[in-house]
C-alpha positions as CSV (number, residue, x, y, z in Angstrom):
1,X,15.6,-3.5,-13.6
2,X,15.7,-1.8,-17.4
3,X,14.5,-2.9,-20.0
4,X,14.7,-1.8,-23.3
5,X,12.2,-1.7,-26.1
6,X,12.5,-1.1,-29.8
7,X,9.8,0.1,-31.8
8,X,9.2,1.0,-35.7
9,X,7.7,4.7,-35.8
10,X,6.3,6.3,-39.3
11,X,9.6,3.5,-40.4
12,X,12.1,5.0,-37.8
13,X,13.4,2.8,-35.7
14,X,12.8,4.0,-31.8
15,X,15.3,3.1,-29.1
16,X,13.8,3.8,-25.4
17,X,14.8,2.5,-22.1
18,X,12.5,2.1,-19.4
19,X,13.7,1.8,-16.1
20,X,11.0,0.8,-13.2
21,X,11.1,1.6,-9.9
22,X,8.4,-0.2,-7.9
23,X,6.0,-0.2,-10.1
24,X,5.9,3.5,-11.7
25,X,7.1,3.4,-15.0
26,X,9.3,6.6,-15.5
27,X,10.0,6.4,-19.2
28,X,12.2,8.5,-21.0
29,X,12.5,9.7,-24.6
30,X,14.4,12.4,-26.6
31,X,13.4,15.3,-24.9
32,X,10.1,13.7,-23.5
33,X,9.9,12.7,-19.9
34,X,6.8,10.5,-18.7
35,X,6.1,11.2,-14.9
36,X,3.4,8.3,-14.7
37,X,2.3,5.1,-16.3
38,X,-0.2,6.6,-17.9
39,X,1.5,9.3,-19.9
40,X,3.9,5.9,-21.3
41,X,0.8,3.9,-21.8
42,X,-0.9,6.2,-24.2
43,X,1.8,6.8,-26.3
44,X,2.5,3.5,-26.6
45,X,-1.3,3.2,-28.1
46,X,0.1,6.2,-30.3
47,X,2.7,4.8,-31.2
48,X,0.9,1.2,-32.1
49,X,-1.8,3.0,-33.9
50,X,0.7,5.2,-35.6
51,X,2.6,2.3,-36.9
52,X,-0.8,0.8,-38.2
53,X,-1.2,3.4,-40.7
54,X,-3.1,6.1,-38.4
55,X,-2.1,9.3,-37.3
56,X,-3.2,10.4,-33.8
57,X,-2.3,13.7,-32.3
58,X,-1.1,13.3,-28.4
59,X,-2.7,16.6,-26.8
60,X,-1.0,15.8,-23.7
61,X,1.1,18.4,-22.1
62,X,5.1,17.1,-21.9
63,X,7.6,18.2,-19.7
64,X,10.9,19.0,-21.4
65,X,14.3,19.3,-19.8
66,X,16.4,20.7,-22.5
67,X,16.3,24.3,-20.7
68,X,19.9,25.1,-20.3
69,X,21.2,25.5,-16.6
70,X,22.5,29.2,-17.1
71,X,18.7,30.4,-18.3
72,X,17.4,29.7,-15.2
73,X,20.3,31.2,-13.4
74,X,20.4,34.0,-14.8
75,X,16.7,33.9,-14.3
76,X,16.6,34.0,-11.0
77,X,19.4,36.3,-10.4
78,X,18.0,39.4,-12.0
79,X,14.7,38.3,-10.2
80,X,16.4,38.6,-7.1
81,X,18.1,41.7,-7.7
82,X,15.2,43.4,-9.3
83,X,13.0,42.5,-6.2
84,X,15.8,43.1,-3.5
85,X,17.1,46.4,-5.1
86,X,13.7,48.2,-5.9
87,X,12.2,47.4,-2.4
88,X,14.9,49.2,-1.0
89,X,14.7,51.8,-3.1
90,X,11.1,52.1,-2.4
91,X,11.9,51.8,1.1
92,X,14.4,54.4,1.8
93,X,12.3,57.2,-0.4
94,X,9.0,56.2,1.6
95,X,10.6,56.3,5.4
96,X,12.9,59.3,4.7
97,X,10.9,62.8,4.4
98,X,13.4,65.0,3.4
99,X,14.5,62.9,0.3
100,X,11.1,63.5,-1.6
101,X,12.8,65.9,-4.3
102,X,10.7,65.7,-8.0
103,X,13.8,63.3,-9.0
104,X,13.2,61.0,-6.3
105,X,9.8,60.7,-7.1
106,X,10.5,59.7,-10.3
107,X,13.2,57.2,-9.0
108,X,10.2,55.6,-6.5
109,X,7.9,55.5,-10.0
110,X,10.4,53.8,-11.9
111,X,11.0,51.5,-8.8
112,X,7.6,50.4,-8.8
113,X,7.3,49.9,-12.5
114,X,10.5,47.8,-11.9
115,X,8.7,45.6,-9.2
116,X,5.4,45.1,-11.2
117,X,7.7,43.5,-14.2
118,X,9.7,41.7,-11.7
119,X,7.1,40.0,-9.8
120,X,4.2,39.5,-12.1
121,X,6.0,38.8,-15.3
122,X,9.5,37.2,-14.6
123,X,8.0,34.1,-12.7
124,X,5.4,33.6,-15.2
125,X,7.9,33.7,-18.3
126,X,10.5,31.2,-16.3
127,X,7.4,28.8,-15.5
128,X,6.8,28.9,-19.5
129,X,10.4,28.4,-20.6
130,X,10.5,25.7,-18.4
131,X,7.6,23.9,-19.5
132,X,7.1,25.0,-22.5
133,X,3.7,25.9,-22.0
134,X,1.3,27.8,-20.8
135,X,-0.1,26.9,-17.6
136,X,-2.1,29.5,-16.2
137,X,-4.8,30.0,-18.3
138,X,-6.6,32.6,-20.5
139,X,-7.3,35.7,-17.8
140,X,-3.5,35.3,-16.5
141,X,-2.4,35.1,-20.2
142,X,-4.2,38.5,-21.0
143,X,-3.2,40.0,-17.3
144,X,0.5,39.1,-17.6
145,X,1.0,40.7,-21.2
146,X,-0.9,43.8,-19.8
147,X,0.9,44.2,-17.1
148,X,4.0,43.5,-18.9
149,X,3.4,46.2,-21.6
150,X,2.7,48.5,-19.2
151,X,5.8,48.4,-17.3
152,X,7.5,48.6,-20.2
153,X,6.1,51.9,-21.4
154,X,6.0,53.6,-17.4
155,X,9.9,52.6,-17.3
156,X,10.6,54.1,-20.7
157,X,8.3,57.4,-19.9
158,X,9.4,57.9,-16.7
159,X,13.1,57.5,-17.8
160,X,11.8,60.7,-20.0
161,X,10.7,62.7,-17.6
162,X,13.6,62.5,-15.9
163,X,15.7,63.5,-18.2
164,X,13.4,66.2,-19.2
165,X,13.5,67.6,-15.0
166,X,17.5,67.3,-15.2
167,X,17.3,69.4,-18.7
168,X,15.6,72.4,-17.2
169,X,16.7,72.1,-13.9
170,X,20.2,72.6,-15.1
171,X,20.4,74.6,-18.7
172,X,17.1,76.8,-17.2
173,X,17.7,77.0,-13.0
174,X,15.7,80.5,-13.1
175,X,12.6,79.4,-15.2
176,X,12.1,75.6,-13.9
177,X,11.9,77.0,-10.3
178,X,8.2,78.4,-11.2
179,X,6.6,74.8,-12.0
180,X,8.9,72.3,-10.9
181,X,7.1,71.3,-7.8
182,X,6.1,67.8,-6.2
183,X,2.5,68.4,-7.3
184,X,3.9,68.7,-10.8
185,X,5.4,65.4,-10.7
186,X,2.7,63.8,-9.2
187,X,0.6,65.0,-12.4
188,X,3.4,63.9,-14.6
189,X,3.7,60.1,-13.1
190,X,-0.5,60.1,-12.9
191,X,-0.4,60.9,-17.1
192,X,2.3,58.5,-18.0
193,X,0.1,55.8,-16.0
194,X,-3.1,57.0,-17.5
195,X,-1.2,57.2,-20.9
196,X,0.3,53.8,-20.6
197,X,-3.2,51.8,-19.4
198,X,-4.7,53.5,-22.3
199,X,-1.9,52.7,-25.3
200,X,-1.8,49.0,-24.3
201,X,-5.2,48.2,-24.1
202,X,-5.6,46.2,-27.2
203,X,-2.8,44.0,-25.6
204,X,-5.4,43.0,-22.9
205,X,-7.7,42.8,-25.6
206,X,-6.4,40.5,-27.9
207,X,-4.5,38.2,-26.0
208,X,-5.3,34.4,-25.7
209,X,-4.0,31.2,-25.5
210,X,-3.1,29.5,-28.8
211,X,-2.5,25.9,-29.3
212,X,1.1,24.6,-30.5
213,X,2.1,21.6,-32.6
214,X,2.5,19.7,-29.5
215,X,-0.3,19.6,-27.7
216,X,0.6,22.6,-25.3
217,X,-0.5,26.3,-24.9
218,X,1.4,29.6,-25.9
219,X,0.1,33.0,-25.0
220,X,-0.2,35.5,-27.9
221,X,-1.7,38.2,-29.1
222,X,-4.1,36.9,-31.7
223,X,-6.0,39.6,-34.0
224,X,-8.5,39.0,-36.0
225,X,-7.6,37.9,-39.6
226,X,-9.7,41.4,-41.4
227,X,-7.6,43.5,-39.2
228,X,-3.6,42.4,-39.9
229,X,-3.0,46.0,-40.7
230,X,-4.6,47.5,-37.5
231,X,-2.4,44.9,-36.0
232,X,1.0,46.2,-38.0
233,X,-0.3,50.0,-37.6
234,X,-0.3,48.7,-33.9
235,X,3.4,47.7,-33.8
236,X,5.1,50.4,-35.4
237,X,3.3,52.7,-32.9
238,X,4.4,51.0,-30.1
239,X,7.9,51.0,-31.8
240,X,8.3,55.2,-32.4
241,X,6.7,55.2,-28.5
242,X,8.5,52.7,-26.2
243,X,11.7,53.1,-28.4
244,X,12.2,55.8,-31.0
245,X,10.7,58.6,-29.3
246,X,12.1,58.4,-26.0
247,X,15.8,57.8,-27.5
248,X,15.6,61.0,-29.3
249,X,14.3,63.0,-26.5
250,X,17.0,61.4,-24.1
251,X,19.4,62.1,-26.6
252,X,18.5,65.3,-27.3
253,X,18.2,66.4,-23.6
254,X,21.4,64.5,-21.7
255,X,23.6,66.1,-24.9
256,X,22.3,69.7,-24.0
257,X,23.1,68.8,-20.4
258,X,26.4,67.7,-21.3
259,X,26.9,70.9,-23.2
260,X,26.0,73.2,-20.5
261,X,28.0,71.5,-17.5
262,X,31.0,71.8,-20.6
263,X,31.2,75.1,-20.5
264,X,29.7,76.1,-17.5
265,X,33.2,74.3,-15.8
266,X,34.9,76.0,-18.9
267,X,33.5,79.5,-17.5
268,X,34.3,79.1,-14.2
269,X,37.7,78.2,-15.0
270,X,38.6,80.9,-16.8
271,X,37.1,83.0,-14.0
272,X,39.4,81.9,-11.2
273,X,42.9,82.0,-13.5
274,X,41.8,85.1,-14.3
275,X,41.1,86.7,-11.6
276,X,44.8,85.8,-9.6
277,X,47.0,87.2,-11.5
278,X,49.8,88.6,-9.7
279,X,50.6,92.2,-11.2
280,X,47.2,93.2,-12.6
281,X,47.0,96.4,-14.1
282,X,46.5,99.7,-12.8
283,X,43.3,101.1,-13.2
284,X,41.2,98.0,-14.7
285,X,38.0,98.7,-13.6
286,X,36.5,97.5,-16.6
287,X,37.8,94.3,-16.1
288,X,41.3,94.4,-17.3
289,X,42.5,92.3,-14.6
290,X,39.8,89.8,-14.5
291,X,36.5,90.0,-14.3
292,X,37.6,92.5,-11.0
293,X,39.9,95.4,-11.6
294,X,42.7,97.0,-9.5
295,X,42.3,100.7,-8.1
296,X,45.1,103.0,-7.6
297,X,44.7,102.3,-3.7
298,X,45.3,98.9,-3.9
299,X,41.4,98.4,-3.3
300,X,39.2,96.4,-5.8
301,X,36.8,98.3,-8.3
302,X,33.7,95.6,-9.2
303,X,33.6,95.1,-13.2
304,X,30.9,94.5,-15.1
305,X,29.6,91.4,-13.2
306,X,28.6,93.1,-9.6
307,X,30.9,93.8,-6.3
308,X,29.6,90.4,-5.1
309,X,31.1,88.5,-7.2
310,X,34.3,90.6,-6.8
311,X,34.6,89.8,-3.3
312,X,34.0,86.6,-3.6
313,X,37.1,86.1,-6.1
314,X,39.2,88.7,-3.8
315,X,38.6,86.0,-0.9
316,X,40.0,83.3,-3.5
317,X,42.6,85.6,-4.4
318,X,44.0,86.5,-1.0
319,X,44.1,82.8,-0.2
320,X,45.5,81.5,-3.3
321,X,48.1,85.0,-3.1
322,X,48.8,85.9,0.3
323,X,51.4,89.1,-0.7
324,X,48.4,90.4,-2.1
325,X,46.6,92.8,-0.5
326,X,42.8,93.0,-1.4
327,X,39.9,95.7,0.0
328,X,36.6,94.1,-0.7
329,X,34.4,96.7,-1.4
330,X,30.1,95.7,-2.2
331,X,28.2,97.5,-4.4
């Protein structure tokens, strides 16, 4: 059976129905569900007392079900994927030997920065959403905003670092062969942890669970009130270090990248048209033909850039020209 009941609220009028199902009342209000008898018979004595002249605070938790369906969706898909995808990542790096290069270690760093924000923070903040409140006390509260910071800045660092290998590896080959070693990057992931653990300490120190209007917990960082501008010095640190910074140094590094590879293909372009042409000129040995000149024997006389790079170009050329007859000579 249902029956409905009308009540007079601060001079609202309040239209509920209550449906019972052997005997446990499960009654339902705008975004309010009671799960129990008891949860409806309390706030019926708030609402009595209320309408009496009184004003009681319910410091009941409620459980709200106005969390749209896609949230938790979308929720639970890029949980899945972040667990699913990392683990493999991890995986393959771990089991395979010969794919321990300095980037892959950073790949495997990022991966488990990846699964610490995946498996310690995600579940925690879809709990919250959905219940709009904080159920797993004061320790967790600090723990999860720790750990949450933390990943944040390892992901963002290690993103740098990577960029930062790429950049020598690539514009300086020569030079970044003389320290870019696995030990190195085991340093470099060891600071950015160190670094990281360090920068968000006051996180872990400041974090606590604060009550809400209704009744229910949120988990905040709460500074003291003689220290708002440590706590706004605070922010705009982590701002230039998790965001600004790291933007500029990726910018700055993937655009020299970009500009080498540009003209490195550029270069090597210019190299093979020029070195196939098919009536080069007599004599040429400084070049004139190409970066290889033409001898009055039909042989090749090395330019300015060394025989081996001459007969590597004479191989192209006999290939790409086959009436032409080339002598590779080495210097």
């Amino acid at each position: 059976a249902t029956a409905t009941t009308t009540a007079v609220v601060g001079g609202v009028e309040d239209n509920d129905t209550t449906p019972h199902y052997l005997g446990i009342v499960t009654h339902t209000t705008t975004n309010t569900t009671y799960l129990n008898a008891s949860d409806f018979l309390v706030d019926e004595f708030v609402r009595a007392v209320n309408h009496s002249g009184l004003v009681i605070v319910s410091t009941k938790p409620r459980v709200t079900t106005d969390v749209p369906f896609w949230l938790i969706l979308a929720y639970s898909v890029i949980f899945f994927f972040a667990i699913i995808g990392n683990l493999l990542v991890i995986s393959t790096l771990i089991q395979n030997r010969r794919m321990r290069t300095i980037t892959n270690l950073f790949l495997l760093n990022l991966a488990c920065s990846d699964i610490l924000l995946g498996v310690v923070c995600m579940p925690v903040t879809l709990v919250g959403t959905l219940l709009r409140n904080f159920i797993f006390g004061e320790y967790f509260c600090k723990f999860i905003q720790f750990a949450q910071a933390i990943s944040v800045a390892v992901s963002s660092w290690t993103l740098v670092a990577i960029s930062c290998e790429r950049y020598y590896a690539i514009c300086h080959p020569l030079r970044s062969r003389t320290w870019q070693t696995l030990n190195h990057a085991y340093r470099i992931i060891g600071t950015i942890w160190v670094c990281s653990l360090i920068c968000m300490a006051p996180i872990a120190i400041f974090s606590q669970l604060m009550p809400t209007s209704q009744g229910l917990r949120k988990c905040r960082e709460q500074w003291p009130a003689d220290s708002l501008a440590y706590e706004r010095s605070f922010n705009i640190f982590l701002d230039l270090v998790l965001l600004v910074l790291p933007l500029l140094i990726l910018s700055f590094a993937y655009i020299l990248i970009t500009r080498t590879l540009y003209v490195g293909m550029q270069n090597e372009r210019a190299m093979i048209f020029g070195s196939v042409e098919p009536n080069p000129p007599l004599g040429g040995g400084g070049g004139g033909g190409g970066l290889c000149g033409a001898s009055l024997d039909g042989g090749v006389v090395a330019g300015g850039n060394g025989g081996k790079l001459c007969t590597e170009l004479d191989v192209l050329t006999s290939a790409l020209v086959p009436n032409t007859v080339t002598t590779a000579k080495t210097t």
